[in-house]
N, C-alpha and C positions, 0 to 999 in steps of 0.2 A: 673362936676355935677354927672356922672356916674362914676367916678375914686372909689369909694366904691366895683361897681361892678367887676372892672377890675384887680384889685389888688390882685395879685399873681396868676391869671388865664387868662392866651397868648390864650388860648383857648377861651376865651367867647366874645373876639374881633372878632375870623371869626363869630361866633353865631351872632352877631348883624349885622355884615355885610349880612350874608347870611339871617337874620330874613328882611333886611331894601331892599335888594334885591326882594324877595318875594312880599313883600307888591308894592312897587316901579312896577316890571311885572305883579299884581293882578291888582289895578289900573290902567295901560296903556289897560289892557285886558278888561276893565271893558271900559272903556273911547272908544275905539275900537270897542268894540261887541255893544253897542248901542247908537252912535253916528255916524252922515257923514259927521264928520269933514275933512277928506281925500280922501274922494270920489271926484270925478270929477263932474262935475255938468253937465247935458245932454243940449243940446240948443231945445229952443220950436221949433216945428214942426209949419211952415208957413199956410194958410188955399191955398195958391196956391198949394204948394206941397203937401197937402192930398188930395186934389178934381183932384190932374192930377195921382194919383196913382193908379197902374193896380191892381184889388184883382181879383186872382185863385180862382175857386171853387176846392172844390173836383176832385181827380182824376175820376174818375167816369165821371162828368159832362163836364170835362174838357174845361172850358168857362173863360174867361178873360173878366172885365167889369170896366168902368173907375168907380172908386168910385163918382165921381160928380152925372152919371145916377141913383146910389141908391136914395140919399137923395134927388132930381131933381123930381123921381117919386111916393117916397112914403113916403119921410119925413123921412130915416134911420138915427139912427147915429151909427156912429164908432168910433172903437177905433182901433188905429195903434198902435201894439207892435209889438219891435223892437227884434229880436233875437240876443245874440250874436256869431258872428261870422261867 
């Protein structure tokens, strides 16, 4: 179909190789950068395990309190984020 193109030029076969390469790593880049199809998937957080978890205040204050007390006294909610590493 493309043999018009190729004829008499060895040269314009790496061009389309290297033009279909391009395109081929734009795509994968593209499909990558916003999508979490290879992301790992995190598992839910229990409501046992967030009411038995100790939140630090400030150095400052330096106080440890079960997060159940929060929400037990005054109706808080939370959110646990998780750092990595």
């Amino acid at each position: 179909m493309l043999s018009f193109l190729l004829e008499g030029e060895p040269l314009s076969l790496s061009v389309w190789s290297v033009g279909l390469c391009v395109l081929v790593v734009w795509l994968a880049g593209l499909i990558l950068a916003n999508t979490d199809l290879f992301l790992t998937k995190s598992a839910p957080s229990t409501l046992e395990h967030l009411e038995n978890m100790e939140l630090k205040s400030t150095p400052a204050a330096d106080k440890t309190v079960k997060a159940r007390s929060l929400w037990e006294k005054t109706g808080a909610v939370l959110m646990a984020v998780r750092r990595p590493g």
